[in-house]
C-alpha positions as CSV (number, residue, x, y, z in Angstrom):
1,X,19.1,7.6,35.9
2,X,16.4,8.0,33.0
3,X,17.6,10.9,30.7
4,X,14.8,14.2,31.2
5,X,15.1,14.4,27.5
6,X,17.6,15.4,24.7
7,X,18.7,19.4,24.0
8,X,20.8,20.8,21.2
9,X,22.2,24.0,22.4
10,X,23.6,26.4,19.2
11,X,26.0,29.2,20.1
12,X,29.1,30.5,18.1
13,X,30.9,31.5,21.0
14,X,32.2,28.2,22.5
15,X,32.5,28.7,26.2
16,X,28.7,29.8,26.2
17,X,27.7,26.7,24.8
18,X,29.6,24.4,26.7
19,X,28.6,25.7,30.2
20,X,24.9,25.8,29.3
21,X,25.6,22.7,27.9
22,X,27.0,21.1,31.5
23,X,24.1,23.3,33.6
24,X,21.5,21.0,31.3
25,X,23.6,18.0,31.9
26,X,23.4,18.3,35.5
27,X,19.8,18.9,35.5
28,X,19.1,15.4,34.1
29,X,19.4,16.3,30.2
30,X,21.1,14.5,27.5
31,X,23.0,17.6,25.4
32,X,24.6,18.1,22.1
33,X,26.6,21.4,20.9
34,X,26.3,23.4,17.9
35,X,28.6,26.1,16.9
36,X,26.0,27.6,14.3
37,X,23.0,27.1,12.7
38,X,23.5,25.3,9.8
39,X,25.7,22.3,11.5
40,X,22.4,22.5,14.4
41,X,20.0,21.9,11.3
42,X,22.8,18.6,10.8
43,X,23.2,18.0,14.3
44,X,19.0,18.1,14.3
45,X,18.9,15.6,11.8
46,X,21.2,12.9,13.7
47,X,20.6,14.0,17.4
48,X,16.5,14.2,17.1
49,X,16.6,16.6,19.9
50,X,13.3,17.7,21.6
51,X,14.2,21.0,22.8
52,X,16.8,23.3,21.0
53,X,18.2,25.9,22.8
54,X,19.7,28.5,20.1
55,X,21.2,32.0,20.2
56,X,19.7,34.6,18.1
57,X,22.7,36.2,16.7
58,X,25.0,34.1,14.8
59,X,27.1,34.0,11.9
60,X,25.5,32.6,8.9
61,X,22.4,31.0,9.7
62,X,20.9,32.9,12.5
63,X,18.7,32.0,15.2
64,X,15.6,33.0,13.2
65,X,16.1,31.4,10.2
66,X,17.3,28.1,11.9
67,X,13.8,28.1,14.0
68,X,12.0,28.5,10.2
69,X,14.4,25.6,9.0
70,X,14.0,23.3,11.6
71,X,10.7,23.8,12.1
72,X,9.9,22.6,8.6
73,X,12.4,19.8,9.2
74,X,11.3,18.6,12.3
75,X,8.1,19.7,13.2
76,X,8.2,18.1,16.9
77,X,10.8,20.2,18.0
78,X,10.9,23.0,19.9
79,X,13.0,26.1,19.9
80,X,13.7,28.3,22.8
81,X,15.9,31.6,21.5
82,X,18.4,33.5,23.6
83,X,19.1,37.1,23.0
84,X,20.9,40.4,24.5
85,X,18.4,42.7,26.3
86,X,18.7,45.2,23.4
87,X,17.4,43.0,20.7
88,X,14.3,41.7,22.1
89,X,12.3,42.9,19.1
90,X,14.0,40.1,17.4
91,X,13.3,37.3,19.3
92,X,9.5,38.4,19.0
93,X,10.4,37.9,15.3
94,X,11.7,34.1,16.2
95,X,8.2,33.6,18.3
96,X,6.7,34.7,15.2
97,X,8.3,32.1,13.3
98,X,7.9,29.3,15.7
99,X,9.7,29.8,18.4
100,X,8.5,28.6,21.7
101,X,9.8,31.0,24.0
102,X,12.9,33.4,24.8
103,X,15.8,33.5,27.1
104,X,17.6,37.0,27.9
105,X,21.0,37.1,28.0
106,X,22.7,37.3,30.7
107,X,20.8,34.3,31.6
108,X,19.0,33.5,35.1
109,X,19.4,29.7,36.1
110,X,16.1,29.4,37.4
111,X,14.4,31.1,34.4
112,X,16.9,28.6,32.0
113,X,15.1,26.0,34.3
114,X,11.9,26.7,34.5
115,X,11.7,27.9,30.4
116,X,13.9,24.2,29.8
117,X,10.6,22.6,31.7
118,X,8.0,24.0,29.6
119,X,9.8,23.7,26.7
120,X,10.8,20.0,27.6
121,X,6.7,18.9,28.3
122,X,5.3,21.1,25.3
123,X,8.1,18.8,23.1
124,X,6.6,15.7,24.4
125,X,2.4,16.6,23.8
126,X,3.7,17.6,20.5
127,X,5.7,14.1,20.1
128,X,2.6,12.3,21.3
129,X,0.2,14.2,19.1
130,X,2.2,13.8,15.9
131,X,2.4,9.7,16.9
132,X,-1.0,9.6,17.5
133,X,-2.0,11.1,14.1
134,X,0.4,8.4,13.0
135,X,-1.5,5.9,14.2
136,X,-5.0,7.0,13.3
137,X,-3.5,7.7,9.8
138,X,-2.3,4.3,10.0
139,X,-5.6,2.7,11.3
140,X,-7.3,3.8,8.3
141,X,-7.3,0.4,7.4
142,X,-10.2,0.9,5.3
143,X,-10.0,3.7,3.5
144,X,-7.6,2.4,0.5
145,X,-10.5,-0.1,0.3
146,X,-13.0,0.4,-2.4
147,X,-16.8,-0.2,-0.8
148,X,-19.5,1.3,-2.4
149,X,-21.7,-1.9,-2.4
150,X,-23.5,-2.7,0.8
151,X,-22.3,-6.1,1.0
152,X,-18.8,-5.3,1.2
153,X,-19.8,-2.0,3.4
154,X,-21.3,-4.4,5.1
155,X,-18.0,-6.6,5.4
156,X,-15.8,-3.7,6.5
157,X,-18.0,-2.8,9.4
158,X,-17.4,-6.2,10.8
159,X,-13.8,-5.8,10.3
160,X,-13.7,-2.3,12.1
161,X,-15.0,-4.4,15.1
162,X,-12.8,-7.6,15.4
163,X,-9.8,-5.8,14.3
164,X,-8.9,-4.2,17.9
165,X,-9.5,-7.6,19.3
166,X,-6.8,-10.7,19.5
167,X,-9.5,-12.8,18.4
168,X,-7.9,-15.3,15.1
169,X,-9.9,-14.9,12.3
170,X,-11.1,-16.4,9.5
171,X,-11.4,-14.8,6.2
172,X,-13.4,-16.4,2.8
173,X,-13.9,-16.1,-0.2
174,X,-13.4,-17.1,-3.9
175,X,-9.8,-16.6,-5.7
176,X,-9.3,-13.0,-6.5
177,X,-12.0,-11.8,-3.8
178,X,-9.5,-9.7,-2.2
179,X,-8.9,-11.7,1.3
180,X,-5.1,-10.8,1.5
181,X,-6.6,-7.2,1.7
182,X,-8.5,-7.8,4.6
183,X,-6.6,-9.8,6.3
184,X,-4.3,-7.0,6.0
185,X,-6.6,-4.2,6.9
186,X,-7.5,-5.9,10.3
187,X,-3.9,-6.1,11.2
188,X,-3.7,-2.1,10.7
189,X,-6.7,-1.6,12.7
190,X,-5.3,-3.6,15.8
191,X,-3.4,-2.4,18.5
192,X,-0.2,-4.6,16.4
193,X,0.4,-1.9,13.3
194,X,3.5,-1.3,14.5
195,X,4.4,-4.8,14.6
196,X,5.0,-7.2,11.3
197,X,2.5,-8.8,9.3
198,X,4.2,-11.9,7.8
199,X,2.3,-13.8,4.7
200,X,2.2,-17.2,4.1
201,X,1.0,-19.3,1.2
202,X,0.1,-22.9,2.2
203,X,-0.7,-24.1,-0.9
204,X,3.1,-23.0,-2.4
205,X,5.2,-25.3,-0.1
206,X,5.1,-29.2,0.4
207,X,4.9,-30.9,4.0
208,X,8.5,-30.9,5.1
209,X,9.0,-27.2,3.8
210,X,5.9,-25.6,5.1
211,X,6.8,-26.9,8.6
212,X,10.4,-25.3,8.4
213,X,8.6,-22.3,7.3
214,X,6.2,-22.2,9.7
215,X,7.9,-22.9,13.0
216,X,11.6,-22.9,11.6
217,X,14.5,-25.4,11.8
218,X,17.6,-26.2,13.7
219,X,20.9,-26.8,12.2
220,X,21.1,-30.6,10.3
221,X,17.4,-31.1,10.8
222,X,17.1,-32.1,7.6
223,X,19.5,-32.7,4.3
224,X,20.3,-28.9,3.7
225,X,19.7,-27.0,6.9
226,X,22.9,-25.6,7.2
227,X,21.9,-23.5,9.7
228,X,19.6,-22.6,12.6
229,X,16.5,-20.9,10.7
230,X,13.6,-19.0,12.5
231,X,9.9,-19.2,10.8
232,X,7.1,-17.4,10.3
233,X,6.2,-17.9,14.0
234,X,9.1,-16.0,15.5
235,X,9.3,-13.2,12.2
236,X,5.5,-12.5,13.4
237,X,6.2,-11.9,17.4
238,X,4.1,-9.5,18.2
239,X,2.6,-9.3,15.1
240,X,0.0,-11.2,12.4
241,X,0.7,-14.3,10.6
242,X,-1.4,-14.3,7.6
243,X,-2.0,-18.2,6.7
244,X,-3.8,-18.0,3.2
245,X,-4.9,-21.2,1.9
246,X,-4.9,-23.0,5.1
247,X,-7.1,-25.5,4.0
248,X,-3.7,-26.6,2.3
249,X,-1.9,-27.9,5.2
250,X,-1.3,-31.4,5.8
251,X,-3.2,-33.3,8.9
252,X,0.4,-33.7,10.5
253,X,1.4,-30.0,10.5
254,X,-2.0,-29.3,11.5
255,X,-1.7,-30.5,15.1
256,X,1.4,-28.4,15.3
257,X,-0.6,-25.5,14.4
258,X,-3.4,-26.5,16.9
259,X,-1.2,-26.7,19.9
260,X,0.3,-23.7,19.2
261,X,-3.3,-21.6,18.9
262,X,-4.1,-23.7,22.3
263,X,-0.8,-23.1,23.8
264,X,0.7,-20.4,21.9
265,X,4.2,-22.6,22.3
266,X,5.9,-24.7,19.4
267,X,9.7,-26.1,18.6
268,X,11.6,-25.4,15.6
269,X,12.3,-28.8,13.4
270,X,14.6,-30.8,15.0
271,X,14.4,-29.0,18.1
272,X,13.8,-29.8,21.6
273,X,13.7,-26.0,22.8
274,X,9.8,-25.0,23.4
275,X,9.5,-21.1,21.9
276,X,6.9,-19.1,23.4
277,X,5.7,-16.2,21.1
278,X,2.6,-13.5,20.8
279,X,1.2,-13.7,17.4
280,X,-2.5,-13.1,16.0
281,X,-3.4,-15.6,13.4
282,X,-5.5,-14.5,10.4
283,X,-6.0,-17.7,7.8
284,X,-8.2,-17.7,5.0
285,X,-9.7,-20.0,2.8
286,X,-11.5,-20.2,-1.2
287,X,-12.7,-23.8,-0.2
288,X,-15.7,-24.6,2.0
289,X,-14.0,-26.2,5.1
290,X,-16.9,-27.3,6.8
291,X,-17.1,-29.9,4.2
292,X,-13.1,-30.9,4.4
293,X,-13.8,-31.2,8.1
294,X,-16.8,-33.5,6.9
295,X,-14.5,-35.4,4.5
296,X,-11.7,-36.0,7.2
297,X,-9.6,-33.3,5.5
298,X,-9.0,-30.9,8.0
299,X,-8.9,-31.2,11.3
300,X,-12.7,-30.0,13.2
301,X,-11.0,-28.7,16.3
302,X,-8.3,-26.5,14.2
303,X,-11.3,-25.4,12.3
304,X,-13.0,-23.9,15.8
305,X,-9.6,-22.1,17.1
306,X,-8.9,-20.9,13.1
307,X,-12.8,-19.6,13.4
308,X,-13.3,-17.4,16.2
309,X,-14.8,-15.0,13.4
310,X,-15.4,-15.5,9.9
311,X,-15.4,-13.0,8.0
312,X,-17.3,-14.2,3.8
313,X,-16.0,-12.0,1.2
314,X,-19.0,-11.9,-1.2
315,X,-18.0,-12.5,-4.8
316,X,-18.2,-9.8,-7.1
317,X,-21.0,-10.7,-9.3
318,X,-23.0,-10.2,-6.2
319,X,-21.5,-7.1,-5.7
320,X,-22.1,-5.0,-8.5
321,X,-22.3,-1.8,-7.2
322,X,-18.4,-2.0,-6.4
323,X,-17.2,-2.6,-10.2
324,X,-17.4,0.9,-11.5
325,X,-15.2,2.4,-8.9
326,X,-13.1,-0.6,-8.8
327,X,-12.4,-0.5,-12.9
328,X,-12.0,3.5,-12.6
329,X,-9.4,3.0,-9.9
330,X,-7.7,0.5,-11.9
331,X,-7.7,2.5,-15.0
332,X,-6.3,5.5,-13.4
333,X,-3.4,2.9,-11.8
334,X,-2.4,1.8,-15.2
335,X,-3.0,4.6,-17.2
336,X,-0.3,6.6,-14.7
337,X,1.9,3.8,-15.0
338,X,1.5,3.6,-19.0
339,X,1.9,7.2,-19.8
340,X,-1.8,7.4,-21.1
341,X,-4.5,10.3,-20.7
342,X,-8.0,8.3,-20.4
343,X,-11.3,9.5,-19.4
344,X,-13.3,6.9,-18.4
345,X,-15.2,4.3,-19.8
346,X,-17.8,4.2,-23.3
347,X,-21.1,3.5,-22.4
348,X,-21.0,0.3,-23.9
349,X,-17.9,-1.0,-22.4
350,X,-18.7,0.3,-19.0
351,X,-22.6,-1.7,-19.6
352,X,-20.1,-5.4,-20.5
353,X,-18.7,-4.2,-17.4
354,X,-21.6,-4.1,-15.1
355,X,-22.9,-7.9,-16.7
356,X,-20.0,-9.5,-17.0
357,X,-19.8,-12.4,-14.0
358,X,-16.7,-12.4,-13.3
359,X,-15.7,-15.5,-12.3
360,X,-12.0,-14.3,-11.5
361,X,-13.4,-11.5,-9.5
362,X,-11.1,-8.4,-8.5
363,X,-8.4,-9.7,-10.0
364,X,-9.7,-10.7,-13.4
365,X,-11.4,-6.8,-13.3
366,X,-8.1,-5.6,-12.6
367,X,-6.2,-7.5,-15.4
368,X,-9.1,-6.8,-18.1
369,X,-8.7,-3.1,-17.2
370,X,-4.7,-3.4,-17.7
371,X,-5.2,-4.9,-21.0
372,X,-7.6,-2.5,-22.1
373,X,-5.7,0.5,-21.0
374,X,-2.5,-0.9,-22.8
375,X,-4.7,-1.5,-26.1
376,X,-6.9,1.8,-26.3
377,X,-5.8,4.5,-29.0
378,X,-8.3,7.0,-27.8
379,X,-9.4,9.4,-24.7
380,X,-11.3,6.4,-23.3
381,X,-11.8,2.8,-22.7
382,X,-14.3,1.6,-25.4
383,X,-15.7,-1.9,-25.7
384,X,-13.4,-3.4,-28.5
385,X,-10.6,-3.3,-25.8
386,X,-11.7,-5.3,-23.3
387,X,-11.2,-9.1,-23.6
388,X,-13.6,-10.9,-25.2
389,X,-14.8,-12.6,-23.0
390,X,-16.0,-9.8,-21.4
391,X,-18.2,-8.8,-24.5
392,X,-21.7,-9.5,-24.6
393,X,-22.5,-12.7,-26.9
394,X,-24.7,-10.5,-29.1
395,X,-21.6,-7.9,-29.9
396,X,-19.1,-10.9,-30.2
397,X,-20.9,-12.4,-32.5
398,X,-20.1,-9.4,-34.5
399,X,-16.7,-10.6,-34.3
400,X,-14.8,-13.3,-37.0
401,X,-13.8,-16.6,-35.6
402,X,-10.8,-17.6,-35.8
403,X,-10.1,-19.9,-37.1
404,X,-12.5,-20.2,-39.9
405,X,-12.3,-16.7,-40.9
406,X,-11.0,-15.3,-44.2
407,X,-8.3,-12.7,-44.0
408,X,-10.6,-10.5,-45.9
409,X,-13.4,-10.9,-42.7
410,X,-10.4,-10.6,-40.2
411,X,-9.3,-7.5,-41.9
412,X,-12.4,-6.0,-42.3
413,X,-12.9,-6.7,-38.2
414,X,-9.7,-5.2,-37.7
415,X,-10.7,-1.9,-39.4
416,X,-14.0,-1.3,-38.2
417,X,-13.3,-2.0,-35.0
418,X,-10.0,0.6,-34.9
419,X,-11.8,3.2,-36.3
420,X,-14.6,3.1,-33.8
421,X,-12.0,2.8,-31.1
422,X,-10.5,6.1,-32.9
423,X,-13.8,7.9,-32.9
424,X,-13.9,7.3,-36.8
425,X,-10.3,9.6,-37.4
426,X,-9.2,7.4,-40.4
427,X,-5.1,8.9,-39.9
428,X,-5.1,7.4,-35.8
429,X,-6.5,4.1,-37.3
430,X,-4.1,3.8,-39.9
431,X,-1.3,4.6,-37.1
432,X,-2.8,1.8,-35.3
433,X,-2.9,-0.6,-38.1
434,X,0.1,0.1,-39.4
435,X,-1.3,1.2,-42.7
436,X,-2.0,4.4,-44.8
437,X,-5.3,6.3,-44.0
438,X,-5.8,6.1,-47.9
439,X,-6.0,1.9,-48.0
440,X,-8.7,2.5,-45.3
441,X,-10.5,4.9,-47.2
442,X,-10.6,2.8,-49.8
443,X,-11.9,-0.3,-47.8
444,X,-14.3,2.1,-46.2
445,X,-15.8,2.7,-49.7
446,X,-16.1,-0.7,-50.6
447,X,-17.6,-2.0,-47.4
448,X,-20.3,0.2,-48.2
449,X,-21.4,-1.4,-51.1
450,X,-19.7,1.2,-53.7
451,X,-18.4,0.5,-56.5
452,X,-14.5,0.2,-56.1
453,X,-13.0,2.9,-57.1
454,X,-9.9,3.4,-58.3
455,X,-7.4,2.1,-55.8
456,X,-4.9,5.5,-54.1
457,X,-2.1,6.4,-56.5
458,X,-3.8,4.4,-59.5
459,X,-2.4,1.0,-57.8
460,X,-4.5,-2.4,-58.5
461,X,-6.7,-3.7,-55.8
462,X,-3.6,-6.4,-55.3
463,X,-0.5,-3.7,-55.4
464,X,-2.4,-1.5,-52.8
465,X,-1.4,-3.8,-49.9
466,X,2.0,-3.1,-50.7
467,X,1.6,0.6,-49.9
């Protein structure tokens, strides 16, 4: 017989506890004793109970402030207080705190029933509420996206709809587009959250290996399987398998992976026993597999069962609108993880930004963001930090070359540059440099045509570089 549910009854005198504890038994309930209420908050913690059956007055921690502690602990709970006729006013109090209801002592079976009911069925709606805002906060699939561009708004909407489907699904997109993401996201917008979501590169295994990944192996299959081994198959029952760079997979193990999206059956290498799982397949691609198909490269058939929906990942160059938020996310990221206080961008560095191509998309954004936030000296990413390929040709040609620079030009660079990224304080540039704020001074003044003065601390233009 299925268990009614699980109560933790807390009382310090022991025969109390033990006989309320066999009445609940032998109304269907699974119990648990506590003789006060710090070993109930333990007994909470191991037992997960959903109704807790507590006296009010007991050594230590009292009914009262066990309903406060456990109600912060374990919000599903509920408590139910018992309490002597005379002290009624107190288990108001526990109400007051949390308490679901009260019990007077001496107790009356069928009000200990009846109360054990309601307690019982509020304990499961608040179970099922706190699961379901699980869930939804969980099916926010999107939100850790970054959309502000139409195109990928646009991209997200039509993953909101296939994602409660078990439709496969086929994601594209140039290196660095993000397609791991999305792939992702419509696995936490299906009904298979709870489930795994297993990752496989194509491209990083050869032919024998990706086919012992893939469906597994059995024991001396091949020269080194010392052991039965399940793949990515049975790790993703009831799940996603993500197949990234399927365009990667040899003709041969491509049949295997038709018959099992026609049949949903497959054997492990070396096996004869046909497994039967329930997996979603999400594969994405950065080539055009239309034309591999054309080519003889990938199979047309596997192509129509991979390609139920396709879902194109624009690249970002075509979606400008979505670099600004994406560089200030990434510069908060690595400005937390480096320990660095940074505004935002200069006006300049955020304009190389918003022209740059980016033929690396996302991820090239996200590493040039990195390395600037490691290099900057200031409050704020300025345009000298970025790489340089970033810069616009009309500011890099501002810029030495190397080589064919002198070490006079480079050096010159080198201090201009640091003191603009400094906001012209000649002491942060000298930090930066490694030098004293004088030697920069006394650049400063001959880069602007002056006469040379006399070098700091009467030293010869020669001996200064030794200071």
């Amino acid at each position: 017989m299925a268990s009614r549910g699980r109560i933790l009854v807390v009382d310090d005198e022991a025969n109390a506890r033990a006989a309320l504890s066999e009445i609940l038994h032998e109304e269907g309930y699974t119990t648990e004793t506590a003789a006060d209420g710090f070993k109930a908050l333990k007994k909470i913690e191991d037992f997960d109970p959903d109704v807790v059956l507590t006296d009010l007055k007991m050594p230590g921690l009292d009914g009262i402030g066990l309903v406060e502690k456990g109600k912060t602990a374990s919000p599903a709970v509920v408590f139910v207080v018992m309490t002597a006729f005379g002290t009624i006013e107190s288990a108001v109090e526990a109400v007051k705190q949390g308490a679901e209801n009260y019990l007077t002592k001496p107790l009356d079976m069928k009000m200990l029933v009846l109360v054990t009911e309601r307690a019982m069925e509020k304990a499961r709606l608040q179970r099922e509420n706190l699961r379901l805002r699980q869930i939804l906060k969980e099916r926010n699939a999107l939100g850790h996206i970054i959309a502000q561009d139409p195109k990928t708004q646009e991209v997200l909407r039509l993953v909101e709809q296939v994602a409660p489907t078990r439709a496969s699904v086929l994601v594209l997109g140039e290196s660095g587009t993000g397609k791991e993401l999305i792939a992702e996201a419509i696995h936490r917008g299906s009904n298979r959250l709870k489930a795994p979501f297993i990752r496989l590169n194509c491209a990083a295994l050869v032919e024998s290996l990706l086919e012992s990944e893939l469906f597994g192996h059995e024991k001396g299959s091949f020269t080194g399987a010392v052991g039965r081994r399940e793949g990515r198959f049975k790790q993703a029952d009831g799940g996603t398998l993500f197949l990234d760079e399927v365009s990667e997979i040899p003709l041969p193990t491509q049949v295997k992976l038709l018959r099992f999206l026609q049949e949903r059956t497959f054997e492990r290498v070396g096996g004869n026993e046909t497994l039967k799982v329930d997996v979603r397949i999400i594969a994405a691609s950065n080539r055009d597999l239309r034309r591999q198909v054309a080519e003889g490269r990938f199979r047309e058939d596997l192509y129509y069962r991979l390609n139920v929906v396709s879902v194109e990942i624009p690249p970002l160059r075509s979606r400008r609108g979505d670099i600004p938020p994406l560089a200030a996310f990434f510069l908060r990221r690595y400005a937390e993880e480096n320990g660095k206080r940074l505004d935002g961008f200069s006006e300049d560095a955020l304009a190389a930004l918003l022209a740059y191509p980016w033929p690396g998309n996302v991820r090239e954004l996200e590493n040039a963001i990195e390395r600037a936030v490691v290099l900057a000296t200031g409050d704020r990413i300025e345009l000298s930090h970025l790489p340089t390929t970033v810069i616009p040709e009309q500011r890099r040609d501002e810029m030495p070359r190397v080589p064919g620079a002198s070490i006079a030009e480079l050096e010159r660079f080198a201090i201009l540059r640091t003191l603009e990224a400094c906001g012209g304080s000649t002491s942060k540039a000298a930090t930066v440099l490694g030098i004293s704020a004088r030697k920069i001074q006394y650049k400063m003044h001959e880069y602007r045509g002056g006469v040379p003065a006399a070098p700091p601390s009467g030293l010869t233009p020669d001996d200064k570089d030794e200071e």
